[in-house]
N, CA, C and O of each residue as an XYZ file, in Angstrom:
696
protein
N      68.459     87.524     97.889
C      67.069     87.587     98.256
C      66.248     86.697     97.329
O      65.579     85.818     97.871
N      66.208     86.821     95.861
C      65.575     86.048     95.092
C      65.832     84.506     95.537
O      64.881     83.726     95.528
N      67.360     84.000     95.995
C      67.427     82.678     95.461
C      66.794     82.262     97.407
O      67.017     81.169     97.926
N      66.217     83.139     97.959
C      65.516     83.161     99.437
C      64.260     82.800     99.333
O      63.651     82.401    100.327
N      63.656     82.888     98.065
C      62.296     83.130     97.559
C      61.439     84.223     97.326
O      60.232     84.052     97.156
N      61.991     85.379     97.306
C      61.798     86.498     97.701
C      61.613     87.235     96.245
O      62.472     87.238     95.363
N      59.962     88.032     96.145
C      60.549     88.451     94.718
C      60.915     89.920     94.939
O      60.500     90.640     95.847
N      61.993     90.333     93.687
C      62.702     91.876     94.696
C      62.941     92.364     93.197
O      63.695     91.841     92.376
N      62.139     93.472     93.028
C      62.008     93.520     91.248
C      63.564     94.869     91.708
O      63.989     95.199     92.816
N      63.992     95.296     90.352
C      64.450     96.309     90.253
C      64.455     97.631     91.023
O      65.502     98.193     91.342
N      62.867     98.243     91.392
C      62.629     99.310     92.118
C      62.235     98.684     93.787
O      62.061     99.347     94.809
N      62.203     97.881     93.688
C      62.493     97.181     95.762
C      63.775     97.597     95.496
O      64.164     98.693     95.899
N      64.566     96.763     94.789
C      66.195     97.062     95.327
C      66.375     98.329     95.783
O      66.508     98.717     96.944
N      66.362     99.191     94.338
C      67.061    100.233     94.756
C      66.383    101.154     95.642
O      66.955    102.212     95.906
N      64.935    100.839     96.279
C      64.777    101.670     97.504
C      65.337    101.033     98.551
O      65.803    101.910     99.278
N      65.551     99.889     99.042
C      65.989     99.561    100.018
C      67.497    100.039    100.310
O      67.947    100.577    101.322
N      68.306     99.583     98.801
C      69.587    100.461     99.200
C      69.780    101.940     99.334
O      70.930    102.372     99.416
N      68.604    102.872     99.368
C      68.333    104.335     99.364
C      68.298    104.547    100.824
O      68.722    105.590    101.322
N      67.828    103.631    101.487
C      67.469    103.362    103.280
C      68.176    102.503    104.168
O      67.820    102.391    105.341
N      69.149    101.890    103.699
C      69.669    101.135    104.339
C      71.038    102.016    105.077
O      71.771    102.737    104.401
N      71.198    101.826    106.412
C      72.165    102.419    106.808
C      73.009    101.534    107.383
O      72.577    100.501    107.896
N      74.609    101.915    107.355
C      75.570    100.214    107.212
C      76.916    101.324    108.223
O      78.041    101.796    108.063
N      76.242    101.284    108.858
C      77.721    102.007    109.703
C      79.097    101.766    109.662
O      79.426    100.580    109.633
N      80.102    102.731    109.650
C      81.148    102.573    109.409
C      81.800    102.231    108.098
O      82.887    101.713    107.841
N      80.556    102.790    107.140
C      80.971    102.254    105.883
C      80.381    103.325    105.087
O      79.195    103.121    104.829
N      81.066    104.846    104.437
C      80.720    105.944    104.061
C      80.065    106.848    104.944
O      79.613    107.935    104.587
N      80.010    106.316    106.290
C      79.095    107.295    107.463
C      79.770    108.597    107.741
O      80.961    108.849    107.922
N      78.652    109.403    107.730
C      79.250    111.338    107.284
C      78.975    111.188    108.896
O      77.913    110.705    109.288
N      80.096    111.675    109.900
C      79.980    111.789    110.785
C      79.449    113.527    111.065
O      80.102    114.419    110.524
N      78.229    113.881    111.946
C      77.750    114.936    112.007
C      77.911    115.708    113.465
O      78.113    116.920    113.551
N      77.815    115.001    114.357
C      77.748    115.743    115.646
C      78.604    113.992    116.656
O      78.899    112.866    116.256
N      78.693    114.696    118.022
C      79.587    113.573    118.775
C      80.564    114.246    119.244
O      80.887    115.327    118.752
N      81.227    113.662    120.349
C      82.508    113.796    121.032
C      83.588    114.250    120.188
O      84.251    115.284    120.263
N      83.642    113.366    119.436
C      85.316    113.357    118.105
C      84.976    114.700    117.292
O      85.745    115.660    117.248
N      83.878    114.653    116.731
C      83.008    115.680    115.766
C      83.504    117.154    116.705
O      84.116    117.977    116.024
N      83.385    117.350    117.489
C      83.591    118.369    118.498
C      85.113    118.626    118.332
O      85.496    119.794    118.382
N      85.734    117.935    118.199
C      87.283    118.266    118.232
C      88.193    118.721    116.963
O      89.357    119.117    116.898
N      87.247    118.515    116.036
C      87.594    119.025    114.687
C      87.840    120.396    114.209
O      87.702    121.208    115.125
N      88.145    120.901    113.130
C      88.104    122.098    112.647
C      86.812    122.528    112.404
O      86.095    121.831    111.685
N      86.159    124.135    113.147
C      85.122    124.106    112.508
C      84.423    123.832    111.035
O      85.116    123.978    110.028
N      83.114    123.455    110.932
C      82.601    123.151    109.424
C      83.301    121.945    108.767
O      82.708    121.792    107.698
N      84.263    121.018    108.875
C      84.942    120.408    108.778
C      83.751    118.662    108.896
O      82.955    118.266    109.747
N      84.278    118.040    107.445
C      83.390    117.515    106.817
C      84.267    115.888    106.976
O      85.206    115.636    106.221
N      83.732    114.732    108.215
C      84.174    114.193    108.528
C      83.683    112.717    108.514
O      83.174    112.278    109.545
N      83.803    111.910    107.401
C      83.523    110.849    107.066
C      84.231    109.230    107.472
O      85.394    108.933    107.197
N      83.406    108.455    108.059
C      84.088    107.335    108.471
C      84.249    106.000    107.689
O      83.110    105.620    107.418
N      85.048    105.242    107.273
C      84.473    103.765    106.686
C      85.663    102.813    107.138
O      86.815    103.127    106.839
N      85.384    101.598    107.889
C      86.278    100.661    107.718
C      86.802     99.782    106.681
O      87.349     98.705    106.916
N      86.581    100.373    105.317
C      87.441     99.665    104.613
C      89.033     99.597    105.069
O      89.672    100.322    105.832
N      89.422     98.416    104.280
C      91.039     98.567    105.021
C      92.078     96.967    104.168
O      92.833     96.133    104.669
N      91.535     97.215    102.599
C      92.597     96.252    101.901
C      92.206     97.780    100.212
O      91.541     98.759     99.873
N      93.285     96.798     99.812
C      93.620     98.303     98.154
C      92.314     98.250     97.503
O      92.290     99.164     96.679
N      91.316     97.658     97.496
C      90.314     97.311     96.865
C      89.164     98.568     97.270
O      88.711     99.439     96.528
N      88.894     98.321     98.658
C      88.394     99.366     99.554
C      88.737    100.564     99.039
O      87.981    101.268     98.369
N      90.248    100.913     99.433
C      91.158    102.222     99.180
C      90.473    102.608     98.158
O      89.644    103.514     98.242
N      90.741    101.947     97.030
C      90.370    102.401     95.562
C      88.591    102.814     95.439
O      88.204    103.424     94.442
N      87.985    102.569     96.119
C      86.411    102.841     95.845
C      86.077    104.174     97.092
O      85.214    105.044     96.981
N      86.920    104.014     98.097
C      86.507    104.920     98.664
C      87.120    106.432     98.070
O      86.687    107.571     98.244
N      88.216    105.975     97.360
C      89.244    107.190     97.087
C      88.201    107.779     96.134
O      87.937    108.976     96.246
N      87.553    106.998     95.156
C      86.716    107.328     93.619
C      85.510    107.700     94.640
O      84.843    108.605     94.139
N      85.057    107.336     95.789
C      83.690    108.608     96.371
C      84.071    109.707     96.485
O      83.369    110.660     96.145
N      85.714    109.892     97.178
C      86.167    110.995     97.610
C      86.047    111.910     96.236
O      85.190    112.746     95.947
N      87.125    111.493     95.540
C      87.160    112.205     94.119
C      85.783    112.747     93.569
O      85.563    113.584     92.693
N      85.119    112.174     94.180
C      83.628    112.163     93.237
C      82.924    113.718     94.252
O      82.235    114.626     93.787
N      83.183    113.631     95.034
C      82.769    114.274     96.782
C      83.927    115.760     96.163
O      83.664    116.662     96.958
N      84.622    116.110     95.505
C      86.265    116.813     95.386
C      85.550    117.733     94.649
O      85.434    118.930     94.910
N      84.739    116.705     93.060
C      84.795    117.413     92.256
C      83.612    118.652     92.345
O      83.698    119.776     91.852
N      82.447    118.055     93.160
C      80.942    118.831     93.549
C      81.455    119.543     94.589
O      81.028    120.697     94.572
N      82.317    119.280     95.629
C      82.641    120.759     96.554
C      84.359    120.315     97.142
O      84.648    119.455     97.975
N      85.293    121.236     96.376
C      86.496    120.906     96.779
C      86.828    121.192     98.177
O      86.168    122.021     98.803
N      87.583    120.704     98.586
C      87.793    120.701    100.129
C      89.580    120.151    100.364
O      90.150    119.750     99.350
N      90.194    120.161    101.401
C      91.594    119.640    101.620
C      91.211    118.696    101.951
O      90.139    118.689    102.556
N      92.008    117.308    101.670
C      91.322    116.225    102.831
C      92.655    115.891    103.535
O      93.788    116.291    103.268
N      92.174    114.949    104.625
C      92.813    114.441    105.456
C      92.598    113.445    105.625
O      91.408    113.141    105.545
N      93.639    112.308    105.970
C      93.226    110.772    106.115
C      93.746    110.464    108.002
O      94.893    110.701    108.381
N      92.889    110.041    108.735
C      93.531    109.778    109.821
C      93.216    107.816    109.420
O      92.382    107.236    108.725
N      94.430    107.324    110.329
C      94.178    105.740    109.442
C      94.631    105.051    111.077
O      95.201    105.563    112.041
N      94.090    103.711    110.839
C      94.899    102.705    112.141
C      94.558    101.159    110.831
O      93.616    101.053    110.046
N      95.420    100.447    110.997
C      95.207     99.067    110.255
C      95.713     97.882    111.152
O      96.547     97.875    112.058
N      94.730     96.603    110.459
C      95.938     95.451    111.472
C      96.369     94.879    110.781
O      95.856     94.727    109.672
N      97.478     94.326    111.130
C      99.003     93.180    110.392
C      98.466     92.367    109.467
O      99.175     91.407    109.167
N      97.050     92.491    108.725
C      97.343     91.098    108.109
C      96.404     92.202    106.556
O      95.707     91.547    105.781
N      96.477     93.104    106.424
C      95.614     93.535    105.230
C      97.471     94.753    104.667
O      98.471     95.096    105.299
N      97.002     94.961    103.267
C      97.793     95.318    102.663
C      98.145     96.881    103.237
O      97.183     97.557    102.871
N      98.896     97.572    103.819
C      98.693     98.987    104.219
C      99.082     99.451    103.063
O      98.209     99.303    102.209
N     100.131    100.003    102.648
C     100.730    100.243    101.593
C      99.793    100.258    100.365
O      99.392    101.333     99.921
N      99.464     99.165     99.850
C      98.594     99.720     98.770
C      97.139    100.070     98.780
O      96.358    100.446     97.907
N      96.991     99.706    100.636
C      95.538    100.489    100.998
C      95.641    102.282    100.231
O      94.856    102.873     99.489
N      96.875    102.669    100.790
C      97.456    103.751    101.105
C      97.480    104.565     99.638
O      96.960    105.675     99.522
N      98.107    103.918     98.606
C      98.374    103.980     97.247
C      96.558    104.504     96.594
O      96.440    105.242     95.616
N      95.926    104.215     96.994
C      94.770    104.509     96.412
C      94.647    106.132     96.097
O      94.297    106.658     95.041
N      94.993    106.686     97.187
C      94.867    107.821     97.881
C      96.149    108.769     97.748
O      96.320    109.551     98.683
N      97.103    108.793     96.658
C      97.705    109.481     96.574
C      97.538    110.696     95.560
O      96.743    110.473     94.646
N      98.159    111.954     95.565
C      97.513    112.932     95.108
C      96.549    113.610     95.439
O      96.259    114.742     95.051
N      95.910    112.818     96.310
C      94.261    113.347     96.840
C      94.470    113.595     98.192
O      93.779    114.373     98.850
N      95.552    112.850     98.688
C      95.350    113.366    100.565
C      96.670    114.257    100.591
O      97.687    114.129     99.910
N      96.283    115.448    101.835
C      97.418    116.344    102.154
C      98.445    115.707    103.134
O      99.673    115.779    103.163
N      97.435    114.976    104.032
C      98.380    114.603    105.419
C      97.922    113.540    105.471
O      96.805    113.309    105.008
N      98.518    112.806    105.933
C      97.656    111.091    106.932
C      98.042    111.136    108.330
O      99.248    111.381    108.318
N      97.660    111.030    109.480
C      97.960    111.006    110.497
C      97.556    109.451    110.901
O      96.439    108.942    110.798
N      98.685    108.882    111.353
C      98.149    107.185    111.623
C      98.062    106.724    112.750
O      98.968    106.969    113.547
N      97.103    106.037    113.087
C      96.789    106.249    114.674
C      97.149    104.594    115.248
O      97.725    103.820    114.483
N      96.732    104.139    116.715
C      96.962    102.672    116.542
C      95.574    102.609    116.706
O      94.831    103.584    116.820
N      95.036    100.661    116.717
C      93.966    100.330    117.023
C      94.072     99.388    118.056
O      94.570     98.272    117.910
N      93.561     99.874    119.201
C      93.612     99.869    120.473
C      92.973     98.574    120.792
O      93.510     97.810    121.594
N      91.590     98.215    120.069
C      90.819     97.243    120.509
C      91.282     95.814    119.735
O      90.551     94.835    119.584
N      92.500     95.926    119.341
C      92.495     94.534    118.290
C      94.096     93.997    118.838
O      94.289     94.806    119.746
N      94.842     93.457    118.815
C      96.109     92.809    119.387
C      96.494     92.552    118.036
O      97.708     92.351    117.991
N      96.029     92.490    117.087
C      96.992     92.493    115.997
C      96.809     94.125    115.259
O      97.230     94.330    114.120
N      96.326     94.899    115.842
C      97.033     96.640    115.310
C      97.723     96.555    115.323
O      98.283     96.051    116.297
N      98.694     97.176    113.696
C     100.189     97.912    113.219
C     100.553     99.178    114.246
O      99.738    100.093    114.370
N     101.254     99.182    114.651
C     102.065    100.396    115.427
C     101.997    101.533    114.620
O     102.221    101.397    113.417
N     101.751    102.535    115.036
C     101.005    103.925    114.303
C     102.494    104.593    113.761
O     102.384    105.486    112.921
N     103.851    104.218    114.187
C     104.605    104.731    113.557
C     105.360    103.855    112.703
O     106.349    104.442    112.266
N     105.265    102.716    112.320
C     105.070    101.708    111.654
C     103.880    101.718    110.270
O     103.848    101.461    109.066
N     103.236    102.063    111.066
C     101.688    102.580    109.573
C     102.301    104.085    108.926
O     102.149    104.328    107.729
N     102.875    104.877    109.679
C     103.372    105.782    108.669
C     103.970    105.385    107.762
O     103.439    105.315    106.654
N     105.055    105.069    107.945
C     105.911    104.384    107.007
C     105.343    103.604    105.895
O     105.944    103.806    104.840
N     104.318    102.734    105.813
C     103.724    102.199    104.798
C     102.617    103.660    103.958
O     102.229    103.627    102.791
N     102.444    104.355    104.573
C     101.963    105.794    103.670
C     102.912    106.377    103.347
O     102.588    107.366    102.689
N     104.137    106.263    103.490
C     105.069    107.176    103.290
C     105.598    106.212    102.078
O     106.214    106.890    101.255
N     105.547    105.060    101.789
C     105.928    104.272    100.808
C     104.985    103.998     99.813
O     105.284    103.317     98.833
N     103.681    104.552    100.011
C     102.861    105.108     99.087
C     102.727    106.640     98.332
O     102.093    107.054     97.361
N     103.423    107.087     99.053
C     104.032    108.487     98.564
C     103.507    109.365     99.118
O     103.548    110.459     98.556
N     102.883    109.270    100.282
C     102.488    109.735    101.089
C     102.710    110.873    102.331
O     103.314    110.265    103.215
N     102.524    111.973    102.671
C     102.925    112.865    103.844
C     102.301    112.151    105.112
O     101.081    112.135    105.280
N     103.448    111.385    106.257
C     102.587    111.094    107.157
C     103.200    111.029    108.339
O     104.421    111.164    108.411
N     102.342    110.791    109.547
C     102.979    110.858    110.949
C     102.102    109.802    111.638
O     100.993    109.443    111.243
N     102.777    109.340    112.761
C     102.017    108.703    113.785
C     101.528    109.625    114.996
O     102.267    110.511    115.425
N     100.259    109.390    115.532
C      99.655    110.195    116.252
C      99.523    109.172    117.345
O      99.770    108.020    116.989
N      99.157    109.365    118.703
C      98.127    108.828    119.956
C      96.835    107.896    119.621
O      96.519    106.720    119.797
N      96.325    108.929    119.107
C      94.718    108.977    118.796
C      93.675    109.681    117.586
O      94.034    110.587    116.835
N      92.727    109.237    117.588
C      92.140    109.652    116.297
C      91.683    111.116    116.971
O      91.675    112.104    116.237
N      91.285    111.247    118.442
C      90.746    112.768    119.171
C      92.204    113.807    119.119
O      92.126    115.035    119.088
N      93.647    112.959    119.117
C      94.500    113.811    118.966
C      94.635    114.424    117.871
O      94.571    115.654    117.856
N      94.878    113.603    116.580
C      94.516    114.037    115.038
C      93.169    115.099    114.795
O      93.383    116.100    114.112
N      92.345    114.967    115.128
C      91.280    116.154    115.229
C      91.608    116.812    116.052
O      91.415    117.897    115.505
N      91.943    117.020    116.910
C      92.624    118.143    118.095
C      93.597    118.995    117.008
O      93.241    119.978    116.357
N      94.872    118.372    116.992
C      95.630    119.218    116.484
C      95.537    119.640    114.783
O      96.281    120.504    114.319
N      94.472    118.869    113.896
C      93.962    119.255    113.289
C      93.045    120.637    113.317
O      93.244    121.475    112.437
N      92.253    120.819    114.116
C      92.031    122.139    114.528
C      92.909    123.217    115.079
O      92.853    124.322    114.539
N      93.718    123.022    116.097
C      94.669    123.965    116.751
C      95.451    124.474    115.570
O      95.965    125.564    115.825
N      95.759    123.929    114.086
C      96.590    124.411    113.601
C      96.067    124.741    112.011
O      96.636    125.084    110.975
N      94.761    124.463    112.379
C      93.671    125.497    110.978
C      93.871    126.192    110.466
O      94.774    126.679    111.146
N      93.771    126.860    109.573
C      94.535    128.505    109.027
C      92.648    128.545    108.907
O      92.356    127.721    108.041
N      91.484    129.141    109.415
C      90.269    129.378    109.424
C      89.904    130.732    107.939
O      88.917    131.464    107.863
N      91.294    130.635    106.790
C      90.580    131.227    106.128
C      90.867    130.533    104.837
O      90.863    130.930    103.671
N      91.137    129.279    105.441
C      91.030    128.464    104.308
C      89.772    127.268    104.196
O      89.796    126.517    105.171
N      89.027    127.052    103.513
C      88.070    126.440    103.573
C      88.128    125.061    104.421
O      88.937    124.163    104.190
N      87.170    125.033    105.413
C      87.491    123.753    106.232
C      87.488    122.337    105.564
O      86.621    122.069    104.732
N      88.710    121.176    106.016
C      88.971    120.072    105.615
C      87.429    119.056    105.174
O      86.205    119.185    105.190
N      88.310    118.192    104.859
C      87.311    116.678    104.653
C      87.935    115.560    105.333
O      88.828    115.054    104.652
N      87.793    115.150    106.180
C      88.536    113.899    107.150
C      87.845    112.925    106.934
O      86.636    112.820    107.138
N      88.792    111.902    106.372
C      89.139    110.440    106.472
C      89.091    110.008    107.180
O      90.072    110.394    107.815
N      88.327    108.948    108.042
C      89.117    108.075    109.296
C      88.431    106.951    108.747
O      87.286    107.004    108.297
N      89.301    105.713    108.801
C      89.655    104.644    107.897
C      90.664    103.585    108.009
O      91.724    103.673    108.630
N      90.243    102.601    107.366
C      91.573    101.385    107.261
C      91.275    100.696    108.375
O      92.283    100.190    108.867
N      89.981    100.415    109.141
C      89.477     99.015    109.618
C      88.222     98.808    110.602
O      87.853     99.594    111.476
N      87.937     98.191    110.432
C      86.567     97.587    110.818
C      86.631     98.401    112.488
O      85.942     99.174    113.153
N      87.798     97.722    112.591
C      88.254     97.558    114.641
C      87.924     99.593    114.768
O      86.955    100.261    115.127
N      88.806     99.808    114.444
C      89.077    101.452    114.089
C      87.766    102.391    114.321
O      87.627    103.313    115.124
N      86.675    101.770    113.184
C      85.311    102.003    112.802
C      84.186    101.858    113.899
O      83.231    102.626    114.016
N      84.464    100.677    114.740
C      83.720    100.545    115.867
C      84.159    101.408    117.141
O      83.263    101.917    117.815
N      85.327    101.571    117.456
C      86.151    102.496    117.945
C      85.483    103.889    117.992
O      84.772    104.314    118.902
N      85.839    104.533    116.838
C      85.448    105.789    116.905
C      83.836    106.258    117.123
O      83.342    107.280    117.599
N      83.361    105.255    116.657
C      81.749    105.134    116.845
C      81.555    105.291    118.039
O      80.604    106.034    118.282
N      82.247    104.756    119.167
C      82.242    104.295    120.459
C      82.818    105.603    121.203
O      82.310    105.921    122.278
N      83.840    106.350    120.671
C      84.629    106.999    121.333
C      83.614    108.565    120.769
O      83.977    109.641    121.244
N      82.674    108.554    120.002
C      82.314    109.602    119.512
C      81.042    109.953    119.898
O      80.412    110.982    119.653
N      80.569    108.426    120.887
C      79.096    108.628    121.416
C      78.613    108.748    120.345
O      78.095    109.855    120.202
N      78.515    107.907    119.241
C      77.450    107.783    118.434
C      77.325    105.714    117.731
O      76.951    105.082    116.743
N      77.814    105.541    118.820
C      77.643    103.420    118.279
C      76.590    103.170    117.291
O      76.032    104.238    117.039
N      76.107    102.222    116.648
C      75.091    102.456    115.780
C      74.171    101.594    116.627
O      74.595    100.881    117.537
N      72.848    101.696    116.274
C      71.704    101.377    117.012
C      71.122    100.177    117.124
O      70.111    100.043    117.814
């Protein structure tokens, strides 16, 4: 902005980044189609990050998100062929229970969802390939134990993915 001509002291910045909303990138998903298919109360956050760099900053919100209200999490993931899965994946170990890996439907270079397990599973990871990200919340709910405090869901690992669920959740951004 400055080198725009623009003068943007210290307190512009940081209100603008207080208001700025960047979809698919830390978005607390609240209500929607997908939102509906979840475990009740179940705390369901979206971001297309999707290289180890990402992994690692989103994992340190999560952690950060763990320590103010613990919760189980869950990672549902889809990636395409050309970003690191594996050490996307690595970020996130210790911290996720399950990964359920989905494909990404809208891109021709999506990893095969049982193919993406395997790269979580070589991160040390518990994981499976699923259908869909509505199946992963489906049977994420059907198999709840409801007296255990409801999850924190992941859905993550790419842009394509991110627009996707936005789309599939009736909530696109505006």
């Amino acid at each position: 902005m400055r080198a725009a001509g623009f003068n943007v002291t210290p307190d512009i910045a940081d209100r603008a980044l207080e208001a700025v909303s960047w979809p698919g990138r830390m978005q607390k998903l609240t209500s929607g189609r997908l939102v509906e298919l979840a475990p009740n109360g179940a705390e369901i956050w979206l971001d297309g990050g999707h290289n180890p760099g990402a992994g690692a900053v989103i994992a340190e919100a999560l952690a950060d998100q763990e320590d103010r209200n613990p919760r189980p999490l869950f990672l549902i993931a889809g990636m395409i062929n050309t970003k690191d899965q594996t050490n996307y994946f690595r970020a996130f170990k210790g911290m996720v229970r399950h990964v359920f890996t989905v494909p990404v439907a809208s891109s021709e270079a999506g990893v095969p969802n049982d193919e993406l397990a395997v790269r979580a599973e070589e991160a040390g990871l518990s994981a499976e390939p699923i259908a869909s990200v509505g199946n992963a919340l489906s049977l994420l709910r059907e198999t709840w134990d409801d007296t255990e405090v409801a999850p924190r869901i992941l859905i993550g690992g790419s842009l394509y993915l991110a627009g996707q669920v936005l789309a599939d959740n009736g909530t696109p951004p505006a």
